[in-house]
Predicted model as a PDB file, atoms N, CA, C, CB and O in Angstrom, pLDDT in the B-factor column:
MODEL        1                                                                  
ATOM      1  N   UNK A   1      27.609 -68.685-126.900  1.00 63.00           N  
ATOM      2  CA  UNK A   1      28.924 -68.868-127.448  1.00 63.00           C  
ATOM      3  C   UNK A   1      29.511 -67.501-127.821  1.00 63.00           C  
ATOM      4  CB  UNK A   1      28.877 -69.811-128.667  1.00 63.00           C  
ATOM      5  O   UNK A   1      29.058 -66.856-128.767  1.00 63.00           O  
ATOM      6  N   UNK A   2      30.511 -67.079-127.074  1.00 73.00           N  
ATOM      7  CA  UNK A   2      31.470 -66.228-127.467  1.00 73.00           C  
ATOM      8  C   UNK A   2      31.956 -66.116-129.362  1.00 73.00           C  
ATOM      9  CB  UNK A   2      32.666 -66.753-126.487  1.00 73.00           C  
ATOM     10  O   UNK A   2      32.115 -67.048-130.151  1.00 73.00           O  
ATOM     11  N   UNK A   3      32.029 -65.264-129.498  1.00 70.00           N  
ATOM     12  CA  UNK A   3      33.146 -64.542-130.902  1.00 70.00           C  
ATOM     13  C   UNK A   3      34.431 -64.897-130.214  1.00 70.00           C  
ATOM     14  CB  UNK A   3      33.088 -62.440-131.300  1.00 70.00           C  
ATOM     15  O   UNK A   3      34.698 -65.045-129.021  1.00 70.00           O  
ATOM     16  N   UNK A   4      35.178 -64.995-131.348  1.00 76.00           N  
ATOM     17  CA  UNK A   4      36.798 -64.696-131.032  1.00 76.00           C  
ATOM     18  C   UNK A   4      36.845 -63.818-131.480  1.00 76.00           C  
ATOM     19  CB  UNK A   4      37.933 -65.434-131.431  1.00 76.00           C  
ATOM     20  O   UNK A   4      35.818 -63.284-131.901  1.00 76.00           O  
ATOM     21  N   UNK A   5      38.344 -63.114-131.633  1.00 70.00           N  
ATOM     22  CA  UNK A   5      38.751 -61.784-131.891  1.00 70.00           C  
ATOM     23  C   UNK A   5      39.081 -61.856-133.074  1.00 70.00           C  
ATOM     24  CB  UNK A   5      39.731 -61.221-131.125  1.00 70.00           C  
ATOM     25  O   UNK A   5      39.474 -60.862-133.684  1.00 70.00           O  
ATOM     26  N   UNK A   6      38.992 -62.958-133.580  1.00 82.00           N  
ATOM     27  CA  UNK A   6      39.315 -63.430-135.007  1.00 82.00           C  
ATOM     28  C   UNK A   6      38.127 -63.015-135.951  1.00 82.00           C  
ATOM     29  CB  UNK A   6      39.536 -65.089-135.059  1.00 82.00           C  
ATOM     30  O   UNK A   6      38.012 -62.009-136.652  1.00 82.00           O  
ATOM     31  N   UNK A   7      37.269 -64.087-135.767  1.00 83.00           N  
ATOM     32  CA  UNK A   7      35.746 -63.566-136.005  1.00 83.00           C  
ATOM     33  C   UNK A   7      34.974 -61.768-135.869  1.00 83.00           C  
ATOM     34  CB  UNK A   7      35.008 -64.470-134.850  1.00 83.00           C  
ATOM     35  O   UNK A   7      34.175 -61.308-136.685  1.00 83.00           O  
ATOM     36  N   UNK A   8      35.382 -61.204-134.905  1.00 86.00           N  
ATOM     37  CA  UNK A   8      35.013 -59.845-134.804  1.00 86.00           C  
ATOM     38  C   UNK A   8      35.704 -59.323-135.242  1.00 86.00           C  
ATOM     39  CB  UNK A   8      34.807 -59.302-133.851  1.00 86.00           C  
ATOM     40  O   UNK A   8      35.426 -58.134-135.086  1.00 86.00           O  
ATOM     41  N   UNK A   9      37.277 -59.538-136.218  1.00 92.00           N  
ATOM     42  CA  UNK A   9      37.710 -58.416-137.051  1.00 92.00           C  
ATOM     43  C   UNK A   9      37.272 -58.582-138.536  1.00 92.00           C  
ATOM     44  CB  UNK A   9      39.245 -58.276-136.967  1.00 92.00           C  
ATOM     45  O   UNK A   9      37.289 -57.776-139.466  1.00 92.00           O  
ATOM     46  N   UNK A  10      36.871 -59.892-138.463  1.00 92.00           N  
ATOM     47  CA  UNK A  10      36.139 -60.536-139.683  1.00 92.00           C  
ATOM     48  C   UNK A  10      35.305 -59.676-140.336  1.00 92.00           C  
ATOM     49  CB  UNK A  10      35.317 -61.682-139.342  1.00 92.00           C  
ATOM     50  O   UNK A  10      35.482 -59.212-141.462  1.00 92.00           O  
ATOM     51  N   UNK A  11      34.136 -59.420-139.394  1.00 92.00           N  
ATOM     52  CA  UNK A  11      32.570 -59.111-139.356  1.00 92.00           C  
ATOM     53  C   UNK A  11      33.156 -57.500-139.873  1.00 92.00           C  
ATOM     54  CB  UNK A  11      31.493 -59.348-137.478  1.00 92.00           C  
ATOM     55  O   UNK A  11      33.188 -57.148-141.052  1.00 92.00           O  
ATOM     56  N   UNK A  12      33.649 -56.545-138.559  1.00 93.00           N  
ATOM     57  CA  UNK A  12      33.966 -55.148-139.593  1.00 93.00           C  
ATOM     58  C   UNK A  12      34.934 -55.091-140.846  1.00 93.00           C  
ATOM     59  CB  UNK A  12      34.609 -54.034-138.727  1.00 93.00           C  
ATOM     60  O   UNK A  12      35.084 -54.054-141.493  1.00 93.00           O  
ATOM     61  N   UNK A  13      35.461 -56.063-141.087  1.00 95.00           N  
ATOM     62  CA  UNK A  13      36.509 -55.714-142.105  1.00 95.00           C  
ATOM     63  C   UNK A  13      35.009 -56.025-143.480  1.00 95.00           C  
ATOM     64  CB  UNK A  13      38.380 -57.077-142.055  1.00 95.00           C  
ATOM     65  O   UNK A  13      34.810 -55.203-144.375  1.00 95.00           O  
ATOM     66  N   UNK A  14      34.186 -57.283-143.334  1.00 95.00           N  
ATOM     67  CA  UNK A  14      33.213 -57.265-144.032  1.00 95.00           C  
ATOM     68  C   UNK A  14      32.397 -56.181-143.619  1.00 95.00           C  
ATOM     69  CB  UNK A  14      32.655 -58.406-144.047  1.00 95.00           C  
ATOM     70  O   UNK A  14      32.099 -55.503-144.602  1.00 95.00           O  
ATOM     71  N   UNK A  15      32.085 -55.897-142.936  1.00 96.00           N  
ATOM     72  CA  UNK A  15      30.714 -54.744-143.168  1.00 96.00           C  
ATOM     73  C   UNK A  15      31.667 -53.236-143.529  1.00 96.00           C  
ATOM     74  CB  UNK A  15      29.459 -54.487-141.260  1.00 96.00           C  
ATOM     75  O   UNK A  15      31.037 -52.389-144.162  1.00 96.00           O  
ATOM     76  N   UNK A  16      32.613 -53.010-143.287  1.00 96.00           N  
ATOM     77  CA  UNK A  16      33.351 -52.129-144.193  1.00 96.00           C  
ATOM     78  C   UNK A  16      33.659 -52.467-145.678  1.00 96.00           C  
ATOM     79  CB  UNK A  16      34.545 -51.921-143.600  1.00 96.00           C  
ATOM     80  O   UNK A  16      33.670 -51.349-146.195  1.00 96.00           O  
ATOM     81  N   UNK A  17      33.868 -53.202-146.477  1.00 97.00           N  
ATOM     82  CA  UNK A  17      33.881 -53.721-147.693  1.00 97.00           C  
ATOM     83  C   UNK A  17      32.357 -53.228-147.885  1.00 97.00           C  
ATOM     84  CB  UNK A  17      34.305 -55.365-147.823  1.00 97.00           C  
ATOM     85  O   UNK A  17      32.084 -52.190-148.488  1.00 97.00           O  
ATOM     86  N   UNK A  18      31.320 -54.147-147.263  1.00 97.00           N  
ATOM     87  CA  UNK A  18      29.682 -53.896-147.425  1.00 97.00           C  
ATOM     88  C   UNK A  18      29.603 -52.144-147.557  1.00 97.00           C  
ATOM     89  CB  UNK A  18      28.649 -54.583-145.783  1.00 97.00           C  
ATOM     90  O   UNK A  18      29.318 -51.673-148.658  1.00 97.00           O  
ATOM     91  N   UNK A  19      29.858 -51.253-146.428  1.00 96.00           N  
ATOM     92  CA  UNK A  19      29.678 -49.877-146.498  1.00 96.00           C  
ATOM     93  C   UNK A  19      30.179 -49.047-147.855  1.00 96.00           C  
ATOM     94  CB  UNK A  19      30.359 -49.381-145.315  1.00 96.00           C  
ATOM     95  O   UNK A  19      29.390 -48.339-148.482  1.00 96.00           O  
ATOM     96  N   UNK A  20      31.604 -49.212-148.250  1.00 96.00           N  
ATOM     97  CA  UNK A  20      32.112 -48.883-149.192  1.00 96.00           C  
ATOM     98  C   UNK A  20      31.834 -49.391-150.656  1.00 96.00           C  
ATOM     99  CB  UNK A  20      33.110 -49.006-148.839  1.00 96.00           C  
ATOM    100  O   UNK A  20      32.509 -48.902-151.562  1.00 96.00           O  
ATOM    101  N   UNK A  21      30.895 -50.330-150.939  1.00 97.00           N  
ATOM    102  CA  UNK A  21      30.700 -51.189-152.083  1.00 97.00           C  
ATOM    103  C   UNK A  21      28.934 -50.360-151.751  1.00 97.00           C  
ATOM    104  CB  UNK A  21      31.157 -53.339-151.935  1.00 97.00           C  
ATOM    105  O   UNK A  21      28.033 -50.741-152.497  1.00 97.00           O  
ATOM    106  N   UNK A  22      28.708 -49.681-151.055  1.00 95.00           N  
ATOM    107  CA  UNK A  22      27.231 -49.253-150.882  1.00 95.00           C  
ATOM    108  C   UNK A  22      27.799 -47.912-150.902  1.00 95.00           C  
ATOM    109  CB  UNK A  22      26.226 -49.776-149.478  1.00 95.00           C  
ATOM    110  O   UNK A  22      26.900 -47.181-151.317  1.00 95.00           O  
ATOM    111  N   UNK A  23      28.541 -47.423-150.730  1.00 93.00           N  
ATOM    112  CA  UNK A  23      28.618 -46.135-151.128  1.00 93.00           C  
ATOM    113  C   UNK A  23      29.048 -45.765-152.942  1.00 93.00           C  
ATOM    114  CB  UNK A  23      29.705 -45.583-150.067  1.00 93.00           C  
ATOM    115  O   UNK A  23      28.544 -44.791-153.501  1.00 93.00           O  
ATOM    116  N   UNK A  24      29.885 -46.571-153.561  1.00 94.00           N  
ATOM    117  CA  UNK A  24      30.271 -46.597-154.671  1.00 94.00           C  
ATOM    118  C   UNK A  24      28.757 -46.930-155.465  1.00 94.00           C  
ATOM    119  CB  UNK A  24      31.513 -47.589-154.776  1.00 94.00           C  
ATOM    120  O   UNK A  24      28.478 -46.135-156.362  1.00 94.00           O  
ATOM    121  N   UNK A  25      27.896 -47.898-155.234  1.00 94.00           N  
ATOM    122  CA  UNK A  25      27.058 -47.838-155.799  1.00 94.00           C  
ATOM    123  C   UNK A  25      25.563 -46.481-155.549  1.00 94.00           C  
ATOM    124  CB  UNK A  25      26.936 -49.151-155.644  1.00 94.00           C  
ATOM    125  O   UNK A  25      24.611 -46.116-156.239  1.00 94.00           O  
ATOM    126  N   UNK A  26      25.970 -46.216-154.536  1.00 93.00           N  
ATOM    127  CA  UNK A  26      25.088 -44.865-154.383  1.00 93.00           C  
ATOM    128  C   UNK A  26      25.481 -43.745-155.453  1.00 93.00           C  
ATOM    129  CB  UNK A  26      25.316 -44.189-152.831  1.00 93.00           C  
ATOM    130  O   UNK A  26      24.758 -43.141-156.245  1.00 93.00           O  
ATOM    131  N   UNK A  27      27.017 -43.650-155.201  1.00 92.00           N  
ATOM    132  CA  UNK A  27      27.346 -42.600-155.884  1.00 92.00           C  
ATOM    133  C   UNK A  27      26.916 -42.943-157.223  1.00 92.00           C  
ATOM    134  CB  UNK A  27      28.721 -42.246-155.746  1.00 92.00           C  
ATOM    135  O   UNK A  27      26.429 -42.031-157.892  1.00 92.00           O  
ATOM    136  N   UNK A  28      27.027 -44.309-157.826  1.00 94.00           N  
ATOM    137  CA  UNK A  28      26.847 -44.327-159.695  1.00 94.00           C  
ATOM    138  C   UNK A  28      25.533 -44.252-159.604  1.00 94.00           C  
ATOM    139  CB  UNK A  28      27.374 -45.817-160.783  1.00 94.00           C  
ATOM    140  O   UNK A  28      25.239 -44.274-160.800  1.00 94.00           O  
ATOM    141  N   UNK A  29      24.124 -44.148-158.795  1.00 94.00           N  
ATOM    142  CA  UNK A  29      23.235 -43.756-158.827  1.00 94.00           C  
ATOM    143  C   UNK A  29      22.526 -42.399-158.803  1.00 94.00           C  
ATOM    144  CB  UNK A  29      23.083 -44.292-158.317  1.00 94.00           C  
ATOM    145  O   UNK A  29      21.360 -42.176-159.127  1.00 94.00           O  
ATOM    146  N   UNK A  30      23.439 -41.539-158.362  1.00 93.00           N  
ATOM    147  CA  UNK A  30      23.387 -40.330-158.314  1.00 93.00           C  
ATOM    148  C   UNK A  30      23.689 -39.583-159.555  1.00 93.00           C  
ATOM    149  CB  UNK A  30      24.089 -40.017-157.380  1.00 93.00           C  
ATOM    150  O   UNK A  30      22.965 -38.811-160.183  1.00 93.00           O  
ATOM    151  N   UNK A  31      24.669 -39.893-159.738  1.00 93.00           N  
ATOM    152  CA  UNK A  31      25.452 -39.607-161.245  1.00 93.00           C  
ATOM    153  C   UNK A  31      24.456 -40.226-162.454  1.00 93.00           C  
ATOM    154  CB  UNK A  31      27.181 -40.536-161.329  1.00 93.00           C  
ATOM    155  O   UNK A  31      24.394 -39.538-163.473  1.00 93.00           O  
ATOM    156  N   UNK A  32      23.965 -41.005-162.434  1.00 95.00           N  
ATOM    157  CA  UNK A  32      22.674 -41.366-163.347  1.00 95.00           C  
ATOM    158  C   UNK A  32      21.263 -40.702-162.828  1.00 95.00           C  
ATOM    159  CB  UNK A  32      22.459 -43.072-163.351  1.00 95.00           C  
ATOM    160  O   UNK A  32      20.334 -40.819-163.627  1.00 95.00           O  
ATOM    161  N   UNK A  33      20.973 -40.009-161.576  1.00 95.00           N  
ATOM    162  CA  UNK A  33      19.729 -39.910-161.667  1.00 95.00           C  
ATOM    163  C   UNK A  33      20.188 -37.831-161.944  1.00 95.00           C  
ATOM    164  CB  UNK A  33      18.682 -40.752-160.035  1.00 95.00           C  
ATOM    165  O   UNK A  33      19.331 -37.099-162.439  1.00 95.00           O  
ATOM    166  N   UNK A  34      21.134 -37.452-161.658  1.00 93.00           N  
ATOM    167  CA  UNK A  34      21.805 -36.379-162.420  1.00 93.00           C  
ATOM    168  C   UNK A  34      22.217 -36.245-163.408  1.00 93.00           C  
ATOM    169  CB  UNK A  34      22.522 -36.044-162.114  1.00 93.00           C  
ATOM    170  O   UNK A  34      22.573 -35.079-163.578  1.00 93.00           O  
ATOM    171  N   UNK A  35      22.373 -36.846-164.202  1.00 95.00           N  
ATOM    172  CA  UNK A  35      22.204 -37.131-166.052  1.00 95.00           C  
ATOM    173  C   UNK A  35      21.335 -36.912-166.733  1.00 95.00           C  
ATOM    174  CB  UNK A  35      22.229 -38.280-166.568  1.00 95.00           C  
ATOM    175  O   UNK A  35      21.303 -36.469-167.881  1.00 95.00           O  
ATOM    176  N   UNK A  36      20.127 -37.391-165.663  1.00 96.00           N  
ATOM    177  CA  UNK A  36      18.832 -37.419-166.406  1.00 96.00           C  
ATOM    178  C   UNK A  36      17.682 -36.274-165.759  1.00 96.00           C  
ATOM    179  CB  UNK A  36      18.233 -39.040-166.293  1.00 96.00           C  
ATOM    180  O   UNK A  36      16.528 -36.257-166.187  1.00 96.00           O  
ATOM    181  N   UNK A  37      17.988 -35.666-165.064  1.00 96.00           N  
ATOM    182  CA  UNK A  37      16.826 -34.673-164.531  1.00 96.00           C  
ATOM    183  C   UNK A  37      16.884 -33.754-165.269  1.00 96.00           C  
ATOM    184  CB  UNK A  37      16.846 -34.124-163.173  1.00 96.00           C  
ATOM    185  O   UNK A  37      17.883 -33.574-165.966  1.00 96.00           O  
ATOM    186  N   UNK A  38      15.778 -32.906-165.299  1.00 97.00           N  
ATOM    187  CA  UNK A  38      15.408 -31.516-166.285  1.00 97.00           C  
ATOM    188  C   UNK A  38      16.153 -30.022-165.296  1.00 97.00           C  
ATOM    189  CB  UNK A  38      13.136 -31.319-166.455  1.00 97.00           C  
ATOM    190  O   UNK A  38      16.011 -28.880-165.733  1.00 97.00           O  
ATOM    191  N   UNK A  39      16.816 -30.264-164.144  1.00 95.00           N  
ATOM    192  CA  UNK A  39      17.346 -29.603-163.901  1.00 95.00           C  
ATOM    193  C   UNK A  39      17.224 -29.865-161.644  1.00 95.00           C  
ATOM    194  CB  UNK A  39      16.807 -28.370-164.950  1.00 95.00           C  
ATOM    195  O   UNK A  39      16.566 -30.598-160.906  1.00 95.00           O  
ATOM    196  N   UNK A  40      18.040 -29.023-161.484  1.00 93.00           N  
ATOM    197  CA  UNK A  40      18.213 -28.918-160.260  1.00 93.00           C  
ATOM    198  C   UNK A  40      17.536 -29.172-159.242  1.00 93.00           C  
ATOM    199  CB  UNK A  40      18.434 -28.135-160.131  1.00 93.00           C  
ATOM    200  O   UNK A  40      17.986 -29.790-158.277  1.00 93.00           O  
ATOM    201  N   UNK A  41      16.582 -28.809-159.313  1.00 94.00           N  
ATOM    202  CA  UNK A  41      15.230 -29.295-157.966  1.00 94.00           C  
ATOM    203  C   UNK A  41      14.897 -30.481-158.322  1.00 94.00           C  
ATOM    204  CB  UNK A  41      13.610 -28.388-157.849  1.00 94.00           C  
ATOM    205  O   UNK A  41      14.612 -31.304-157.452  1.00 94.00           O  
ATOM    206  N   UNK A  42      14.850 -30.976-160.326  1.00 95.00           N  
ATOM    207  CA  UNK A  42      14.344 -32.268-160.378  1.00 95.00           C  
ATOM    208  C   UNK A  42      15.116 -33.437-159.945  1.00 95.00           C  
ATOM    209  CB  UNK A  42      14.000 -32.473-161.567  1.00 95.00           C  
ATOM    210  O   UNK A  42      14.645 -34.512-159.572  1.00 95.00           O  
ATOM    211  N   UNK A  43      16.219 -33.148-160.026  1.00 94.00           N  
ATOM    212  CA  UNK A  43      17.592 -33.961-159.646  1.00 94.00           C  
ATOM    213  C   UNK A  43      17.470 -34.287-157.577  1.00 94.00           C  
ATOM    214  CB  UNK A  43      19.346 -32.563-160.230  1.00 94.00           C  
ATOM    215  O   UNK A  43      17.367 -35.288-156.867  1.00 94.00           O  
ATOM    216  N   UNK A  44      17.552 -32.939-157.366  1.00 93.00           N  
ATOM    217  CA  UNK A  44      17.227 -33.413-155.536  1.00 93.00           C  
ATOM    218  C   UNK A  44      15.977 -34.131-155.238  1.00 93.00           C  
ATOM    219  CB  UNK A  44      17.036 -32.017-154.447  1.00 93.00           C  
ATOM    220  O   UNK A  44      15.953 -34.972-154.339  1.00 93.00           O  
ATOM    221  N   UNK A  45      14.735 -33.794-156.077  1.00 94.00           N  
ATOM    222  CA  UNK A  45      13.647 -34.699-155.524  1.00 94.00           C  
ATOM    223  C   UNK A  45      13.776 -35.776-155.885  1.00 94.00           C  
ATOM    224  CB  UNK A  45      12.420 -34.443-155.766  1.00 94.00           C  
ATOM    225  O   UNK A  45      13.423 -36.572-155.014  1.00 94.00           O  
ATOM    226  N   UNK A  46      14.238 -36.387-157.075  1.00 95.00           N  
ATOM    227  CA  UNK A  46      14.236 -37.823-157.654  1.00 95.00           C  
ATOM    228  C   UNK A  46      15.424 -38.012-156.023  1.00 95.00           C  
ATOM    229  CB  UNK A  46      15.022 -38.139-159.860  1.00 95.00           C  
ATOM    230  O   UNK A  46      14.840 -38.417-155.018  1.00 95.00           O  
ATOM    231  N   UNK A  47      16.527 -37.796-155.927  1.00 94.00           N  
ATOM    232  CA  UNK A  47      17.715 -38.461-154.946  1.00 94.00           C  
ATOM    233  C   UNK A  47      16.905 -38.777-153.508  1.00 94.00           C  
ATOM    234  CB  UNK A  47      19.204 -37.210-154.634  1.00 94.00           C  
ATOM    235  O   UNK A  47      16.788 -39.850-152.916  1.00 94.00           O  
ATOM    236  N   UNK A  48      16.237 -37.052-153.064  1.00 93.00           N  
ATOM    237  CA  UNK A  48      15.581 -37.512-152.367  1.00 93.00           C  
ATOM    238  C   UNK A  48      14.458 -38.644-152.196  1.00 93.00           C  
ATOM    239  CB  UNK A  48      15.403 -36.771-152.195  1.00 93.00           C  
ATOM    240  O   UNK A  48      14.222 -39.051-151.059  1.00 93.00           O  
ATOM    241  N   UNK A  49      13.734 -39.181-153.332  1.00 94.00           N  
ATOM    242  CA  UNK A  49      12.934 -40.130-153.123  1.00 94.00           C  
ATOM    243  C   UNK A  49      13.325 -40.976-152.852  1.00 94.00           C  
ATOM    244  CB  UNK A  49      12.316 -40.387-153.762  1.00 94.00           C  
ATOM    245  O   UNK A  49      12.839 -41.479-151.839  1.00 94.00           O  
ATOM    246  N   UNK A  50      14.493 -41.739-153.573  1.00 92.00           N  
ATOM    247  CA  UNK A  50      15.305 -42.672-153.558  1.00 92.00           C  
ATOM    248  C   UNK A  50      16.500 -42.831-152.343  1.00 92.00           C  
ATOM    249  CB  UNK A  50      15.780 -42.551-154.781  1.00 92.00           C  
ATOM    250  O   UNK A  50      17.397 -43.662-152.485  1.00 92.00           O  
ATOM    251  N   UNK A  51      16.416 -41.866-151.015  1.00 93.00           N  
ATOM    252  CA  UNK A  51      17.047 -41.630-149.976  1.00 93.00           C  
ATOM    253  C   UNK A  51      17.814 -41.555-150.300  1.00 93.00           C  
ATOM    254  CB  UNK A  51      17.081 -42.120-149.133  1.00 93.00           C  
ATOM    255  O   UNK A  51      18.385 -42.414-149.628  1.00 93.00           O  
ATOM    256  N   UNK A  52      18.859 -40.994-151.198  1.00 92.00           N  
ATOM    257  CA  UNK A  52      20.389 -40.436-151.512  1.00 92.00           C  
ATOM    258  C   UNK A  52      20.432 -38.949-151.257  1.00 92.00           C  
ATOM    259  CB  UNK A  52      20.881 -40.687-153.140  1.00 92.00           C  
ATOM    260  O   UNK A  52      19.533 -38.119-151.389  1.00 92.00           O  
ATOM    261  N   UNK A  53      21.699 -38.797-150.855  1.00 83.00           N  
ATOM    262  CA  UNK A  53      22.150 -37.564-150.604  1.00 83.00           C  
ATOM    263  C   UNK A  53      22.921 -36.934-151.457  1.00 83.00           C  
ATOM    264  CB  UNK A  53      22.695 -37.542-149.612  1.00 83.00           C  
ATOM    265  O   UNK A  53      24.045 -37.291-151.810  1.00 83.00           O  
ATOM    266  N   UNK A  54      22.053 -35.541-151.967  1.00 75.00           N  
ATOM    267  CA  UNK A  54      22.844 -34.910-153.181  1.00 75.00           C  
ATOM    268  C   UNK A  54      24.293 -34.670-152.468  1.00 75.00           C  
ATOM    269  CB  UNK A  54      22.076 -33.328-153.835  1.00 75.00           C  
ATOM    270  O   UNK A  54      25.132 -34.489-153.350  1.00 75.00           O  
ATOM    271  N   UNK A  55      24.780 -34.617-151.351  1.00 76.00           N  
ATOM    272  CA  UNK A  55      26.009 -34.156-151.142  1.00 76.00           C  
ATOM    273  C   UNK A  55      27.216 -35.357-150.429  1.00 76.00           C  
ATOM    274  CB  UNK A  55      25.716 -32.881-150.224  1.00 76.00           C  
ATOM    275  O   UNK A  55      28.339 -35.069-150.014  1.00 76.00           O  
ATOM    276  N   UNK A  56      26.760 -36.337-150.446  1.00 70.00           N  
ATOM    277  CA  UNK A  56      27.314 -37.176-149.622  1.00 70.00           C  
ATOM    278  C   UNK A  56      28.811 -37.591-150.416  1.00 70.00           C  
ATOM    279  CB  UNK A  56      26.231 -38.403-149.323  1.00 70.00           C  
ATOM    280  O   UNK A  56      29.891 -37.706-149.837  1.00 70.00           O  
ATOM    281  N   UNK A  57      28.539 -37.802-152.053  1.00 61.00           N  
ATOM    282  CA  UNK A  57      29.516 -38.137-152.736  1.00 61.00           C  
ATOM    283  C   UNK A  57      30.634 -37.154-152.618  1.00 61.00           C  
ATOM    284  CB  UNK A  57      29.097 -38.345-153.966  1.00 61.00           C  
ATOM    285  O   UNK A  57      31.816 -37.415-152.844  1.00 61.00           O  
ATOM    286  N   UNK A  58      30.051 -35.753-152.162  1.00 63.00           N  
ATOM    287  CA  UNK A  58      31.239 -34.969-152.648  1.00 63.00           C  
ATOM    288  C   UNK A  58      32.118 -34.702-151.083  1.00 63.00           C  
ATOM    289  CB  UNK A  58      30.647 -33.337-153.553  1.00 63.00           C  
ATOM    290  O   UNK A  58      33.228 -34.180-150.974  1.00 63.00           O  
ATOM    291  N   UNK A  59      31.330 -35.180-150.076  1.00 67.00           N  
ATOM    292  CA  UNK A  59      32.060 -35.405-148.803  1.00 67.00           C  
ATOM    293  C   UNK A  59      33.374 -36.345-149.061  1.00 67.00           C  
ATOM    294  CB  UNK A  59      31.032 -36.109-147.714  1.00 67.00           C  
ATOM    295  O   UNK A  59      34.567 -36.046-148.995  1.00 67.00           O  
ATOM    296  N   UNK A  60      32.803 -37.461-149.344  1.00 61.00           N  
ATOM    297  CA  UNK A  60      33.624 -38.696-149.712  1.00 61.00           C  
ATOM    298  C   UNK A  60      35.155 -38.392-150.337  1.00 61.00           C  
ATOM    299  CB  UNK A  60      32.749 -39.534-150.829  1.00 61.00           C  
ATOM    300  O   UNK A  60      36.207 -38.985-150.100  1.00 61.00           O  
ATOM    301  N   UNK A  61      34.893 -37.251-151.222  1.00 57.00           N  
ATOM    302  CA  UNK A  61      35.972 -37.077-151.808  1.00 57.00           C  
ATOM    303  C   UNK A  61      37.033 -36.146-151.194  1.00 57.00           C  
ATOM    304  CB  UNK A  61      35.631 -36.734-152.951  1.00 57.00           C  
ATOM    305  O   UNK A  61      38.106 -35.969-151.770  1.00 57.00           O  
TER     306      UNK A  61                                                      
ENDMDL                                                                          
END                                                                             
């Protein structure tokens, strides 16, 4: 069974909502795990563990 074109603008208009509601929550994760580190390297390894990108938020902007 075919999609309509209806249905496939559906799906990206949701997985764009999904992307952007995953980026907003990345970023308030970042911003909390940078609140709390003892400084600079501790801040990139915690993001890095947690697969966030210290720089991604500031692309965004």
């Amino acid at each position: 069974m075919q999609k309509t074109p209806n249905e496939d603008t559906r799906h990206a208009r949701a997985q764009a909502v999904h992307e952007h509601n995953l980026a907003i929550q990345n970023d308030k994760a970042a911003q909390v795990i940078a609140s709390h580190a003892s400084g600079i390297d501790d801040c990139i390894e915690l993001l890095a563990m947690l697969g966030l990108d210290a720089h991604a938020a500031k692309r965004r902007r």
